[in-house]
C-alpha positions in Angstrom: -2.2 3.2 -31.8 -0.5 6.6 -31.2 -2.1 10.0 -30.5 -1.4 13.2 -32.0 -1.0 16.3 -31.2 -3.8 18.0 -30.4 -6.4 14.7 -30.1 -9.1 16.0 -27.8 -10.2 13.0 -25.2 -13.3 12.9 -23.5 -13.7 17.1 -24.8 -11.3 17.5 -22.1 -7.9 16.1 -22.4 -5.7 17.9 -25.2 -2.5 15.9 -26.0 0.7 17.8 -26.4 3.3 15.3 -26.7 4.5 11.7 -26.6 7.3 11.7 -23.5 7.9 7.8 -22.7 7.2 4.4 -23.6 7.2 1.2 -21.4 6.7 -2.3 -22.6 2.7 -2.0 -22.2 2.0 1.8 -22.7 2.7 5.5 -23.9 2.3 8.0 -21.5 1.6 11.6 -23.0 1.7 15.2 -21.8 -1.5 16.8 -22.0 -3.4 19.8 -21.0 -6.6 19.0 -18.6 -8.7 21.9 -19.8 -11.5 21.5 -17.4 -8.5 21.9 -14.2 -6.3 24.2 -16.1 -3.5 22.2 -15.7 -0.9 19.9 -17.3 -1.3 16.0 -16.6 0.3 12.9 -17.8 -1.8 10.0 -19.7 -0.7 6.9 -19.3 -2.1 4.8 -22.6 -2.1 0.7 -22.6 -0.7 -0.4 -25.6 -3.2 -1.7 -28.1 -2.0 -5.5 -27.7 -3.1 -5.4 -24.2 -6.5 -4.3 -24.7 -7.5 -7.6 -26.2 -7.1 -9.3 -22.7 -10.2 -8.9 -20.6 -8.5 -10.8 -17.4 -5.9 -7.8 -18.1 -7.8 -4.6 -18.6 -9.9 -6.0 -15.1 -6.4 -6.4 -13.5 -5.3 -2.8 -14.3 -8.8 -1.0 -13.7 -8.6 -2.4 -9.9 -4.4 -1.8 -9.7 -5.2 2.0 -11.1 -8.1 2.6 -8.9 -6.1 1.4 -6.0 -2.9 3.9 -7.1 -5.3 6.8 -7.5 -6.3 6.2 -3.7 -2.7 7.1 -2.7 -2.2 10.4 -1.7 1.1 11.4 -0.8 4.1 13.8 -1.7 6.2 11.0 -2.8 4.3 9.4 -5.0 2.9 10.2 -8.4 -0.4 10.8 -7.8 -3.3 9.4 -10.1 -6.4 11.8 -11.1 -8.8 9.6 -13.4 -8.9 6.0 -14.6 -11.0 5.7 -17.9 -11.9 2.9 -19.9 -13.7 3.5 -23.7 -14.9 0.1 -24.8 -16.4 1.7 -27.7 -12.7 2.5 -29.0 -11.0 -0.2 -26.8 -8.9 2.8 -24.8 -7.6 2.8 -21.4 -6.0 5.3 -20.2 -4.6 6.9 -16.7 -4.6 10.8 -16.2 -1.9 11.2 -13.6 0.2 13.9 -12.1 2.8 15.4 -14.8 6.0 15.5 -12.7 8.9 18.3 -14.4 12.2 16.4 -14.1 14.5 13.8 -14.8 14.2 9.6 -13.6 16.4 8.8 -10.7 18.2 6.9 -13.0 19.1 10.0 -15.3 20.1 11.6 -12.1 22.4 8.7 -11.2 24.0 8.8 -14.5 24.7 12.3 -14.8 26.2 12.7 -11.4 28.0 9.3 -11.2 27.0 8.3 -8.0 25.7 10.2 -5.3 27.4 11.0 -1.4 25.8 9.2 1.3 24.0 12.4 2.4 22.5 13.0 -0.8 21.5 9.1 -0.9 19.9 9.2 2.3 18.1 12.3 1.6 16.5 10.7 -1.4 16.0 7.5 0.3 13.9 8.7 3.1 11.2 10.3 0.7 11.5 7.2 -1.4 10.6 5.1 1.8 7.8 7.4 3.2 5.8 6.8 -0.1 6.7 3.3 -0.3 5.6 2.9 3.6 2.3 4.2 2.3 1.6 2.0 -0.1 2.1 -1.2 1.8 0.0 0.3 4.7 -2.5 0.2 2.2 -2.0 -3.3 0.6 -0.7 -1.9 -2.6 2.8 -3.3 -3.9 4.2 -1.7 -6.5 6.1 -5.1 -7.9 8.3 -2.9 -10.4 10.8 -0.3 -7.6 13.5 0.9 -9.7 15.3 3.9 -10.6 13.8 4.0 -13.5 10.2 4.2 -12.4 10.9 7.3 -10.4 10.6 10.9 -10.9 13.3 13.5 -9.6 11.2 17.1 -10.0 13.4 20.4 -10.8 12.8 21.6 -6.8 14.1 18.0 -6.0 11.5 16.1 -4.6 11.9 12.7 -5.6 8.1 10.4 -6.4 7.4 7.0 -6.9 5.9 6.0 -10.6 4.0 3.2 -12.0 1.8 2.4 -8.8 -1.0 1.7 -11.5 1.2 -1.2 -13.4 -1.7 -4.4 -14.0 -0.5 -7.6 -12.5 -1.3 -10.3 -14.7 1.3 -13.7 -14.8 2.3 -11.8 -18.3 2.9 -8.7 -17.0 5.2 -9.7 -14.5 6.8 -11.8 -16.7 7.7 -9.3 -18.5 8.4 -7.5 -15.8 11.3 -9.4 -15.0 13.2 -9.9 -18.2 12.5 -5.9 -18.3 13.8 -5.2 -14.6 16.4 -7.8 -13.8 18.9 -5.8 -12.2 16.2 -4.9 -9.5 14.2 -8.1 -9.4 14.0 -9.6 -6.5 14.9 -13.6 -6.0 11.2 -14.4 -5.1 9.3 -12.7 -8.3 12.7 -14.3 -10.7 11.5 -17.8 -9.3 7.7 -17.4 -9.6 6.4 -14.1 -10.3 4.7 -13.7 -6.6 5.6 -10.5 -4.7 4.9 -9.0 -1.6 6.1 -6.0 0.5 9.6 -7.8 0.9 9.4 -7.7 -3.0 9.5 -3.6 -3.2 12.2 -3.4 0.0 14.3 -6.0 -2.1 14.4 -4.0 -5.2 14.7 -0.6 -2.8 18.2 -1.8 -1.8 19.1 -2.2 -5.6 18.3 1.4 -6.0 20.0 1.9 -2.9 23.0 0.3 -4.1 23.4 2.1 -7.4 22.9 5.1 -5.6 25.8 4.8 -3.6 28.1 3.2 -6.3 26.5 4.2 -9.7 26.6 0.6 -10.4 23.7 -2.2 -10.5 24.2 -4.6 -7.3 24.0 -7.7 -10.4 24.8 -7.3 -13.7 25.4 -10.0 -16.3 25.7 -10.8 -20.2 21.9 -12.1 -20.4 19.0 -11.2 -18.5 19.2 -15.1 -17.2 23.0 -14.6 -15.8 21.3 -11.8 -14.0 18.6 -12.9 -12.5 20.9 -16.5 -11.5 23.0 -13.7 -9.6 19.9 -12.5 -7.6 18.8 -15.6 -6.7 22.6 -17.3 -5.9 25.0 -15.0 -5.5 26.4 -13.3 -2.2 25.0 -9.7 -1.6 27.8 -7.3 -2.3 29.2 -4.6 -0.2 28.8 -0.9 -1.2 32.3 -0.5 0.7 34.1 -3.1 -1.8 33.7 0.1 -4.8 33.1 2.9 -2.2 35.6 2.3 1.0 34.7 5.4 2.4 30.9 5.0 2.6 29.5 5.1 6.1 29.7 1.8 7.6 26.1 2.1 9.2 25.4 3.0 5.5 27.2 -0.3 4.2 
């Protein structure tokens, strides 16, 4: 199920526009009319809603993402569930701007300044979330937000869990899995840092560290092959950097 323009939710949320889809949801700009503000709603695809281990999973990994407060990382206003009409939804902070990954493409690849300047926000959010227990399982360029005044925020902290989530996960975001969740599915902290040195990577080089025919030739790379060197594409990158 999609929503049109101008559906009304909860005689507060006005929708304005579809502006992504993921492999389990929409996500919508709308106007909050009782803040007077634009927000983004994050929709679960219909499919998902018929799996109550799943909706539990992603009301407990959304409430924990709306307890994050920081500048670097989307924030999360609302979690709301409507049996009734089997809808579940997250109202979140509507970020103006491009994914990291746009950004990467349309420069080519960034200088080490630049990359480090974007790093250290990208670590200060991420250093956050693990304080707090939450691990985002999904870090990618992808899943975060560079805003026209160039702050750069981590997205998707509300992602559900669930063995088929992350499965899909995988095959979704196999040039940034990490050997660990290719093997089992099980992630930790060392899961996020893994996939932050993909990103870090294809910052420095505009290349993925991996990349492959299949998603299988990929992830075999992650788990077998040697790490590569920024410095073999790059030879003037800073050798701290490297």
């Amino acid at each position: 199920m999609k929503w049109e323009k101008g559906t009304l939710l909860q005689d507060r949320y006005s929708i304005e526009a579809l502006i992504g889809e993921g492999g389990m949801s929409y996500v919508y700009r709308a106007e909050d009319r009782k803040m007077g503000r634009l927000v983004a709603l994050k929709l679960l695809k219909e499919e998902y809603c018929e799996d109550r281990e799943f909706i539990r999973k992603f009301q407990r990994e959304a409430q924990a993402a709306a307890s994050l407060n920081h500048p670097n990382i989307v924030s999360a206003y609302d979690v709301v569930d409507d049996e009734e009409h089997r809808i579940h939804y997250i109202v979140m902070e509507l970020v103006e701007g491009i994914t990291l990954k746009q950004y990467i493409k349309k420069k080519g690849r960034l200088s080490d300044r630049e990359t480090i300047r974007i790093a250290l926000q990208l670590i200060d959010g991420m250093e956050q979330a693990h304080r707090l227990g939450i691990v985002h399982r999904d870090i990618k360029p992808q899943n975060m937000m560079v805003s026209s005044a160039g702050t750069v925020k981590i997205a998707d902290f509300g992602r559900a869990a669930s063995q088929q989530t992350v499965n899909a996960t995988v095959m979704g975001s196999v040039h940034y899995i990490s050997p660990e969740q290719a093997r089992s599915g099980a992630a930790d902290e060392r899961s996020d840092i893994y996939s932050f040195g993909c990103t870090l990577y294809e910052m420095l080089t505009g290349r993925v560290p991996y990349d492959g025919e299949t998603s299988v030739a990929v992830v075999f790379s992650h788990m077998e092959d040697p790490i590569p060197r920024v410095s073999s594409i790059v030879p003037d990158v800073s050798p701290a950097l490297d």
